[in-house]
C-alpha positions as CSV (number, residue, x, y, z in Angstrom):
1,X,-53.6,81.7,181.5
2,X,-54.9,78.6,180.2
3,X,-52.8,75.4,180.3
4,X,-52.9,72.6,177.6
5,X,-55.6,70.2,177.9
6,X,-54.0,66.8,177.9
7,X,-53.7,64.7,174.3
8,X,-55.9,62.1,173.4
9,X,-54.8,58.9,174.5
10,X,-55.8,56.5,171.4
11,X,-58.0,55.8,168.4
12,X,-61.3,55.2,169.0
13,X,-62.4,54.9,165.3
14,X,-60.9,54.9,162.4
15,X,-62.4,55.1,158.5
16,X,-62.1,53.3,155.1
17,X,-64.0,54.3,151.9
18,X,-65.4,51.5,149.5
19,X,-67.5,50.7,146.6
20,X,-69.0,47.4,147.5
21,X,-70.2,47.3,150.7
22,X,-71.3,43.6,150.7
23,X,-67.8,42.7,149.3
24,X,-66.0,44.7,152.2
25,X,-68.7,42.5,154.6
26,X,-67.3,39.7,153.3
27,X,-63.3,40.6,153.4
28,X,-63.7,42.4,157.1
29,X,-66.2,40.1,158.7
30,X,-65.9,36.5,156.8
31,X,-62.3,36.6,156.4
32,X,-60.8,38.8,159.4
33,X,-63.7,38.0,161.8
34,X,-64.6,41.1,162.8
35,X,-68.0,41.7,164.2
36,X,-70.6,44.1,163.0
37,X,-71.8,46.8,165.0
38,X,-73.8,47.9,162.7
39,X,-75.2,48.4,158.9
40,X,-77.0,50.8,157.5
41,X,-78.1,49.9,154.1
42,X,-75.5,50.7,151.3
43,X,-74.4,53.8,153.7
44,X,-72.0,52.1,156.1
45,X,-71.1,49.1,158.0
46,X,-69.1,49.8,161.3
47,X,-66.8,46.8,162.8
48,X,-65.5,46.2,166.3
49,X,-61.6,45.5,166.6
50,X,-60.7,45.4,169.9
51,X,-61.1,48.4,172.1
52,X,-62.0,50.7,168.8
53,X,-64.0,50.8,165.7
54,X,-63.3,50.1,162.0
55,X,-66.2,52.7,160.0
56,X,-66.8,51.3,156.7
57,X,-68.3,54.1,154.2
58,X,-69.7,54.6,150.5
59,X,-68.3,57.4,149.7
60,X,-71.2,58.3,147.3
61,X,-73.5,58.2,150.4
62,X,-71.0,60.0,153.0
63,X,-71.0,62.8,150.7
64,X,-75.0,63.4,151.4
65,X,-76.0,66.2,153.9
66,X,-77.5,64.8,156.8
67,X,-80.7,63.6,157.1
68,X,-81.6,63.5,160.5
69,X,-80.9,66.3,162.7
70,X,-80.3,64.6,165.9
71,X,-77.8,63.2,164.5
72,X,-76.0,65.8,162.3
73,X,-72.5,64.5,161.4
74,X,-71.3,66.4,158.3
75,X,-70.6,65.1,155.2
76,X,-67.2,63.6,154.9
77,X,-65.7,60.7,152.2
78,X,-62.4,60.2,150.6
79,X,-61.4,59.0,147.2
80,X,-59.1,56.3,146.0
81,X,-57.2,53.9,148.3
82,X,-56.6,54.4,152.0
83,X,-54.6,52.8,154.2
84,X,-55.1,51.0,157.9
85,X,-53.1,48.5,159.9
86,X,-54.3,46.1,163.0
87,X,-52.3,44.5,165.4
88,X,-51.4,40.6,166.3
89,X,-48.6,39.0,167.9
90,X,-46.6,37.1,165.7
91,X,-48.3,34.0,166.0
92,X,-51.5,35.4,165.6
93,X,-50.1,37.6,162.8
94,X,-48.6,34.2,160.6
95,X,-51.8,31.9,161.6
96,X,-53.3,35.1,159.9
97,X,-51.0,35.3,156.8
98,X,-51.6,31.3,156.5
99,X,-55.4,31.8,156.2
100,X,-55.2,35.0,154.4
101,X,-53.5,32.7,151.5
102,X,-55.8,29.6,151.9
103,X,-59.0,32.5,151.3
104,X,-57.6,33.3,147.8
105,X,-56.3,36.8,149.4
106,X,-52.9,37.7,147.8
107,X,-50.2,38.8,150.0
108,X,-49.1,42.1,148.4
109,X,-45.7,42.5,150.4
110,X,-44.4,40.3,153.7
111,X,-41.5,42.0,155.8
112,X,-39.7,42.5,158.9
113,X,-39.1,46.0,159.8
114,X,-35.6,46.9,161.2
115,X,-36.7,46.8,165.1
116,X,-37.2,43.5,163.8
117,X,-41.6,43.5,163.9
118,X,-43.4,41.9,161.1
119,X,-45.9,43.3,159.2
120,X,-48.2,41.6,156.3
121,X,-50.0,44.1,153.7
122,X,-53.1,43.2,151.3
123,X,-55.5,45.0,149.5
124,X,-59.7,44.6,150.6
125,X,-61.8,44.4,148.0
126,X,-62.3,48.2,147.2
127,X,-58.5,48.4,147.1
128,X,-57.3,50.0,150.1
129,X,-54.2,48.6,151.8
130,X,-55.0,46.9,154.6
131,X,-51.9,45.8,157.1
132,X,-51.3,43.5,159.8
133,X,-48.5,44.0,162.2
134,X,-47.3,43.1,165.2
135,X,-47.9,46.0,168.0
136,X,-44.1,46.6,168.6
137,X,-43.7,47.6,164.9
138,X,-44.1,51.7,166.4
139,X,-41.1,50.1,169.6
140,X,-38.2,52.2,168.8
């Protein structure tokens, strides 16, 4: 009898589709800081946040069969807007909100949930929801 292997422990990578991938260079690495792993012409750009990965995909590319075989990851891509959220304490979070709003980004809602954890939502340039929260938002 085989027992159940254990459940992964975290996120290592997670992925949003856009159109623009120069304007989603700008939103995730000029005005959230991230740094760039890596771009690969208009295919993808891939972002370090903390201890995992933001992938960043044209959709219209993703959709393409491989083209190296060493590397054969299947095609994959989503349509319309997606949603992700990051984590900050809630200093961080409203030194974030403050320079979210001096960017020209509009804040698109601006709550606290009912444990009390704020969260901040806007849209990136392709249109997905990005939010910001603090990490004892999922505390209950």
């Amino acid at each position: 009898m085989n027992s159940k292997p254990s459940s992964p422990t975290g996120v290592l990578e997670a992925a949003l589709y856009v159109d623009d991938l120069d304007a989603a260079a700008a939103f995730y690495g000029g005005v959230l800081g991230f740094s760039q792993i890596q771009r690969v012409g208009n295919r993808h750009i891939f972002y370090r946040v903390g201890p995992s990965v933001l992938l960043l995909f044209n959709a219209d590319e993703t959709v393409k069969p491989p083209g190296n075989p060493a590397l054969p990851v299947p095609p994959h891509g989503a349509r319309g807007p997606g949603h992700l959220c990051f984590s900050q304490t809630r200093d961080d979070l409203m030194a974030m909100r403050d320079h979210l709003i001096a960017m020209g980004i509009e804040i698109e809602a601006e709550f606290d949930w009912p444990n009390g954890a704020r969260s901040v939502y806007v849209r990136d340039p392709a249109g997905n929801s990005v939010e910001i929260a603090e990490p004892r938002l999922w505390d209950f």
